[in-house]
C-alpha positions in Angstrom: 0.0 0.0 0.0 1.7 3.4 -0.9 1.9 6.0 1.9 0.4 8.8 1.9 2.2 12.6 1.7 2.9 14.4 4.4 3.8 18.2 5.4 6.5 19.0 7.7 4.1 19.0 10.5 3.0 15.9 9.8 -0.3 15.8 8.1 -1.8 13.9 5.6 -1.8 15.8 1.9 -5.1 15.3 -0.1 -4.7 14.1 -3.6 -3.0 16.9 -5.7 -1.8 19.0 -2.4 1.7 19.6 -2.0 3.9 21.6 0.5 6.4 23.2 -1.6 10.0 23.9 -0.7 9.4 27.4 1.0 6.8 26.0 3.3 3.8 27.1 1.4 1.2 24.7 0.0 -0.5 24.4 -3.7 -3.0 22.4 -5.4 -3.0 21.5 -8.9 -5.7 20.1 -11.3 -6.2 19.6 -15.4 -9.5 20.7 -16.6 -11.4 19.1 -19.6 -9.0 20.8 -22.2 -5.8 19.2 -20.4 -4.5 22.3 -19.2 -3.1 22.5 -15.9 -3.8 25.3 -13.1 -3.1 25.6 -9.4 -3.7 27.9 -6.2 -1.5 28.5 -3.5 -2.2 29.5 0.0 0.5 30.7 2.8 -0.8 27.3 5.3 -2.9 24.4 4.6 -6.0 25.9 6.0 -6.0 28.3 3.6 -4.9 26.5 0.7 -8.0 23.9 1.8 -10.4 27.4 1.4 -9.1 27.8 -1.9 -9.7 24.2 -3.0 -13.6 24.2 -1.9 -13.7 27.5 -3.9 -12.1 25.7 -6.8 -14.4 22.5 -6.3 -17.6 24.5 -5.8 -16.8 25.9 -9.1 -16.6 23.1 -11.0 -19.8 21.4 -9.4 -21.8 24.6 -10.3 -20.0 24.6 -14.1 -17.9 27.6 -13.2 -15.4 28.1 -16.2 -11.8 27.1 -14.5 -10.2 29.8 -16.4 -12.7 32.9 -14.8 -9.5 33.3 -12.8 -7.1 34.3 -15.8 -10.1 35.7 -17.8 -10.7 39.7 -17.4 -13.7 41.5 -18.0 -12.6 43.1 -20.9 -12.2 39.6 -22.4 -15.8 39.0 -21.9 -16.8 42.5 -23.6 -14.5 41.8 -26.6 -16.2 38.2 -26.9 -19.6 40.0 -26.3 -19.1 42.6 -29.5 -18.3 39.7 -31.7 -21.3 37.6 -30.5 -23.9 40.7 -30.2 -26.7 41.1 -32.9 -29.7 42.5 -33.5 -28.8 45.7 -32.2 -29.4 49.1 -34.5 -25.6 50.5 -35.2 -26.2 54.1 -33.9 -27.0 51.7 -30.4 -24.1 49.3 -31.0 -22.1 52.4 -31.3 -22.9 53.9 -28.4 -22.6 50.9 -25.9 -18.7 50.8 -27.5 -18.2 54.2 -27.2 -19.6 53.9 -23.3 -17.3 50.7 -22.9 -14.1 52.1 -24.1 -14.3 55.3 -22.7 -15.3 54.7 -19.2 -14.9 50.5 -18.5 -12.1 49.3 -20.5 -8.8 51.0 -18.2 -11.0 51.0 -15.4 -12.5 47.7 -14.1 -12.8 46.4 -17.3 -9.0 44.7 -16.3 -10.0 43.1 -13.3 -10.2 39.1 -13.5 -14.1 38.1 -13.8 -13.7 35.3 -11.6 -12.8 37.6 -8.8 -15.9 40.3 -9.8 -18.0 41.0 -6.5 -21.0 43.2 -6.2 -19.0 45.8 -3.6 -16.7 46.0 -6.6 -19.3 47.5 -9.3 -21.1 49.4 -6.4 -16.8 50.8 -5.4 -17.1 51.6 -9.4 -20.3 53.9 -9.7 -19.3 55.7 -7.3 -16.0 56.2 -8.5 -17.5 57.6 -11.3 -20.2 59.6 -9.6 -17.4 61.5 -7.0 -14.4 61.5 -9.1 -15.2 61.8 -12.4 -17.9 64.0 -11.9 -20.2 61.7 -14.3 -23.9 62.6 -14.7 -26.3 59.6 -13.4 -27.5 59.5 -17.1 -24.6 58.8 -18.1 -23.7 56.3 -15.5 -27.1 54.7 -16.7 -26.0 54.4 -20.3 -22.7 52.4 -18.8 -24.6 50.5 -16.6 -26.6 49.1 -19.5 -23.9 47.8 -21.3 -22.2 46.6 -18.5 -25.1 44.7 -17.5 -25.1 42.8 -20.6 -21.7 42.1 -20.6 -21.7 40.3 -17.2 -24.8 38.7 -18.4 -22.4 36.6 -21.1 -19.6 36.2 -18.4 -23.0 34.5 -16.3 -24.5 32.4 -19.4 -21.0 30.8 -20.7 -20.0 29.9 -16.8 -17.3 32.3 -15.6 -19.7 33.3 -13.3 -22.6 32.5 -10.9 -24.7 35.5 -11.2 -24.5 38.6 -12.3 -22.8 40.9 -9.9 -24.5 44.1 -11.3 -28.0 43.6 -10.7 -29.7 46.2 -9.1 -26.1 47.5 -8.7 -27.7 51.4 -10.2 -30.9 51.3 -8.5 -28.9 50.8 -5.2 -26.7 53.9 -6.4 -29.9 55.8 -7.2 -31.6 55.3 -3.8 -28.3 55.6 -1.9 -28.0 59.2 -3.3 -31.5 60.1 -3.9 -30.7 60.3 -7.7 -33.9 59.3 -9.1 -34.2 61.0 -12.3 -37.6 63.5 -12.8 -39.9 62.6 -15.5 -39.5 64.3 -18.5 -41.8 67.4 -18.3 -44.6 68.4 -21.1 -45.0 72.4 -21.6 -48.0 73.8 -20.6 -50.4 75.4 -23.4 -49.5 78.9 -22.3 -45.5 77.9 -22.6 -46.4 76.2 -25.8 -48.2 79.4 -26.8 -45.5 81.5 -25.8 -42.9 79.1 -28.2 -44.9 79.2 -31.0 -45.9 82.8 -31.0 -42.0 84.4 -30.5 -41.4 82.0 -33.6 -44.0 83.3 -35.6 -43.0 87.2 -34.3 -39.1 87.3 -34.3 -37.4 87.5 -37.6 -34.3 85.5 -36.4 -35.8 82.7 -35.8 -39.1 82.3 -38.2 -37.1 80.0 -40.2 -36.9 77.4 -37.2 -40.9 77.6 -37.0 -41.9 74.5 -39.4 -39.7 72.1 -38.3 -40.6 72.7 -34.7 -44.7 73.3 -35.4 -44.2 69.7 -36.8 -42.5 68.2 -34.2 -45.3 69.9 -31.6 -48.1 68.7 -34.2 -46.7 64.9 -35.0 -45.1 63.9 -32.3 -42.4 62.5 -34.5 -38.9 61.6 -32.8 -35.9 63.9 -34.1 -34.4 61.1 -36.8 -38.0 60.6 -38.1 -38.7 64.4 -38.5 -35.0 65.3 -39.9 -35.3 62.3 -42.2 -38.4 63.8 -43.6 -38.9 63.3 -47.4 -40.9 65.4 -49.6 -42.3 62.2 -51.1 -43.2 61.0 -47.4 -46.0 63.7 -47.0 -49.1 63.2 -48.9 -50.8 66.3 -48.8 -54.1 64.8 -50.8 -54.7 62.9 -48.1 -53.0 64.6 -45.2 -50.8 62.1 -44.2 -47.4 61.5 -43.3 -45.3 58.0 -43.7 -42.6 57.5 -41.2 -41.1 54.4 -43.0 -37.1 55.4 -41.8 -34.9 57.6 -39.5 -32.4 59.6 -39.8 -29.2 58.6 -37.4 -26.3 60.7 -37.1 -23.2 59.3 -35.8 -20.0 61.2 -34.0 -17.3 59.1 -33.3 -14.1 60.2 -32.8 -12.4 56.9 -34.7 -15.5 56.7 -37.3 -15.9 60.7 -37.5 -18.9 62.2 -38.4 -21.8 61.0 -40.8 -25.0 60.6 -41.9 -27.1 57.0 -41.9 -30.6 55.5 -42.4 -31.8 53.1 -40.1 -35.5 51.2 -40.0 -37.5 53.2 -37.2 -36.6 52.0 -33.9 -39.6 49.6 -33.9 -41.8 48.0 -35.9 -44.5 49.8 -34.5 -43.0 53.2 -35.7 -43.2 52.4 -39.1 -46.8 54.5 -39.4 -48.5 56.7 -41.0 -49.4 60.0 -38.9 -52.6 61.9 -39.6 -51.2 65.6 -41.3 -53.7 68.3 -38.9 -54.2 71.9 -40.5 -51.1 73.5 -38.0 -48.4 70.6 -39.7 -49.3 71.1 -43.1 -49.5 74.8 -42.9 -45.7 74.6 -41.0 -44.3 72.0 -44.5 -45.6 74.6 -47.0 -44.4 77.4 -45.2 -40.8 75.4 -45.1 -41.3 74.8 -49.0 -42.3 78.6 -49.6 -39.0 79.5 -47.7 -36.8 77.5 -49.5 -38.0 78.4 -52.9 -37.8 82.0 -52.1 -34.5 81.8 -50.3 -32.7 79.5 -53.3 -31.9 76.2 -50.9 -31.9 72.7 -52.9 -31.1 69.6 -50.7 -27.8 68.7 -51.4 -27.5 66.0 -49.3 -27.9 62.0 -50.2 -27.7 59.5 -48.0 -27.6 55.4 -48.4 -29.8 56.3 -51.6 -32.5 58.4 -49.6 -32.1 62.5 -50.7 -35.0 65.2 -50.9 -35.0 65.8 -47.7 -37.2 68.3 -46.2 -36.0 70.0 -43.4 -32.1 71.3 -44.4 -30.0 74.1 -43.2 -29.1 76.9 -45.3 -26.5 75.2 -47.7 -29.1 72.4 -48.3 -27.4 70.1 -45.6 -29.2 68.2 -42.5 -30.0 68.7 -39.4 -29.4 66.8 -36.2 -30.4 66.4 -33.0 -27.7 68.5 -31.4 -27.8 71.3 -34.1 -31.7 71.7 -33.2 -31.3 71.7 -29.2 -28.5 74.4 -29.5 -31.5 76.2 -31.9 -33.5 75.7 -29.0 -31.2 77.1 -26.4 -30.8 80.1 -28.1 -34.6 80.5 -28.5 -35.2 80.1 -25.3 -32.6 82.9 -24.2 -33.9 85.3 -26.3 -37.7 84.3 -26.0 -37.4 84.8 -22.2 -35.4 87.9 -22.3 -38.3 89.4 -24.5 -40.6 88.4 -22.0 -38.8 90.5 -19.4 -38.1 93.4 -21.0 -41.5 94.1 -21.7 -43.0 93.0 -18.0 -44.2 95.6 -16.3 -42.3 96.0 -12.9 -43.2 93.1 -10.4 -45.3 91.7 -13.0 -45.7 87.5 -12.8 -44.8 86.5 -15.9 -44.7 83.0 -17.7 -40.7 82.3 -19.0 -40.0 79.2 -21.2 -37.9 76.5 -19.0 -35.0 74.8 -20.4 -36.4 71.7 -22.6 -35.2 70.0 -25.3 -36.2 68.0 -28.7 -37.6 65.4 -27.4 -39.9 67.6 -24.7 -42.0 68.5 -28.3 -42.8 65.0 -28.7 -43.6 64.4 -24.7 -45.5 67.5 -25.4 -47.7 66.5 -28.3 -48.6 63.4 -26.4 -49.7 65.3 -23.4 -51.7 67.3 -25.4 -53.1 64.2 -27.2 -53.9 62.9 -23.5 -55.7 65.8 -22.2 -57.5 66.1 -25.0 -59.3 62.6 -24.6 -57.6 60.3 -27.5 -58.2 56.6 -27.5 -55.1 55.6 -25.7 -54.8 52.9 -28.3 -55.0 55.9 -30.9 -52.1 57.6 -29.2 -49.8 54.2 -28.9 -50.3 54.5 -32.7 -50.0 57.8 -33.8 -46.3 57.9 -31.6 -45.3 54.6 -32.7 -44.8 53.3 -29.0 -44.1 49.2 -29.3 -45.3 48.7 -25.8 -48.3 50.1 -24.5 -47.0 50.4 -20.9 -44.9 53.2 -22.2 -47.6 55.2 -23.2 -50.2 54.4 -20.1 -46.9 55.6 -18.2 -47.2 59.2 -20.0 -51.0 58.7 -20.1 -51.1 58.1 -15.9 -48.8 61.0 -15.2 -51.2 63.6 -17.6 -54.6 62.5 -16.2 -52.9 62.8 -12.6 -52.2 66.1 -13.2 -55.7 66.8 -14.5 -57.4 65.5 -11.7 -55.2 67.8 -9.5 -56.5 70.6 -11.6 -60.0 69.8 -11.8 -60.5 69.2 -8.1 -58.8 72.6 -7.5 -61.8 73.8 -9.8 -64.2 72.1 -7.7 -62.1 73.4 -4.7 -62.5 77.1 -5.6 -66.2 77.1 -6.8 -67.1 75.4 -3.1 -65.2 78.1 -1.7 -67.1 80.8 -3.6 -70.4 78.8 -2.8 -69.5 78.8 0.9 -68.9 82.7 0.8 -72.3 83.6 -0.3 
């Protein structure tokens, strides 16, 4: 019978255990692919922690090489293996990745990932780099996915960011506010300095049919003359426009599919939206501008800058910005002194569209009619706007009722 090892001290030595020459211990295995791997500890009792770890994991199918396998290995095997995904997005989520993960935790070993260390992370970036919770939000979601992969091919159990942001959120009371609508006197105010001041007329149309459509910035900047039907008052919002700015890829133009099926529509044309295009097509034929732009086989576009190029997103909230400034400091240099007066707040784009479907909401649309016309996929996401609309119209109509049982009570 062959006897067994023994350390120094004289204990028995498990099967692959050894006491090396310096008085330290290791144990050594082969996995499936015949490569061999070890872990050390200082004594036997922790060497003996080590090897549960070690058996646990391969009892629960925990890849052997999580320990030598970083996270950025996982993200590089996730972008080769991710579809589906619109490339505007896909861009984004790399951009996110490499600018804020990859020299960061990205290089830690995924086997060693533990939730304090993502929670140690969004905080770094909250305190230190001065990073915006939307921001961390757009990391988070990539990251997220990324550890998913690391969870479904074994190198780990679960994944170690779940509920990581909320946590952050709640923590630092960071909960975003819900985007707010304007009000119809703000939305009067808008409208009306657009019609009235000479700088900006030109910016009416575009934004009169953003306020009257609803339409999402790539759909209404992708606009074709061909898409509008004025015969029948439509409008067909079969693509988007996508602009990406990169600084490897540079700047350009694309054409996607709308983001969902569902916002491939058509989008009833009312008076205030058709008035708006053929004001924009008076303009332009008075003025001299030709679209000059052409992009993946799509031209004609109808809402151009002055040398017949497009718009974008952040060319129109900069528009915006200045509009504002200008529209407000109108406002009160004509107030009387202490005077309550209305200003515009700071809002952007995508506030036109949350305002239109406020609007649509107060004015007692079929919710199903609404889902449609804003080419929501879920309908969740449009009882969410729908909820917060009719909340605040209950508010106001019981303050009705409030005041007129006041009046009542005074007589």
């Amino acid at each position: 019978m062959t006897e067994r090892r023994k350390d120094a001290k004289g204990r028995v030595l498990k099967e692959n255990e050894t006491q090396r020459p310096d008085g330290t211990y290791s144990y050594r295995w082969r996995t499936s692919d015949g490569k061999r791997h070890a872990v050390y500890g200082r004594d036997l009792n922790e060497l003996r922690e080590k090897e549960q770890a070690v058996l646990k994991d391969k009892s629960d199918g925990i890849r052997t090489d999580a320990q030598n396998t970083t996270l950025n290995d996982i993200y590089d095997m996730w972008e080769q293996l991710k579809k589906g995904l619109k490339e505007n997005t896909f861009q984004s989520y790399r951009y996110m990745y490499e600018q804020f993960v990859r020299n960061d935790i990205g290089q830690l070993k995924i086997g060693n990932f533990k939730r304090s260390d993502i929670r140690r992370y969004y905080n770094r970036l909250l305190d230190e780099r001065c990073l915006k919770i939307a921001t961390i939000d757009n990391i988070h979601t990539v990251l997220h996915q990324v550890l998913d992969l690391a969870v479904e091919d074994g190198y780990l159990r679960n994944n170690v960011s779940d509920n990581a942001l909320k946590e952050l959120k709640q923590a630092r009371n960071l909960f975003t506010e819900k985007r707010k609508a304007l009000t119809v006197k703000e939305q009067d105010i808008f409208t009306d300095f657009l019609h009235s001041c000479p700088m900006y007329q030109h910016w009416y149309p575009i934004f009169a049919v953003m306020l009257g459509t609803g339409l999402r910035v790539g759909e209404v900047t992708g606009l074709r003359w061909e898409d509008v039907d004025f015969e029948n008052n439509v409008i067909s919002v079969n693509h988007t426009l996508v602009y990406f700015n990169h600084s490897k890829g540079g700047c350009y133009f694309g054409i996607n599919t709308p983001k969902t099926r569902a916002g491939e529509r058509t989008v009833p044309m009312i008076e205030s939206v058709k008035e708006a295009i053929l004001q924009e097509k008076e303009y332009q034929e008075q003025v001299g501008i030709k679209c000059m732009a052409q992009v993946d086989g799509y031209t004609d576009f109808i809402f151009v800058n002055r040398f017949g190029h497009l718009q974008h997103q952040g060319t129109l909230n900069k528009a915006l910005r200045r509009i504002i400034r200008d529209c407000n400091q109108e406002i009160l240099d004509k107030a009387k002194e202490n005077e309550i007066v209305v200003l515009l707040p700071r809002f952007s784009c995508h506030t036109l569209r949350h305002t239109f479907t406020t609007r649509l909401c107060e004015s007692g649309i079929n919710i199903k009619v609404i889902q449609s016309v804003l080419g929501h996929a879920d309908i969740s996401t449009t009882l969410d706007i729908y909820a917060d609309v009719t909340k605040d119209l209950k508010k106001a109509e019981m303050q009705t009722f409030d005041d007129f049982m006041s009046k009542k009570k005074d007589t």
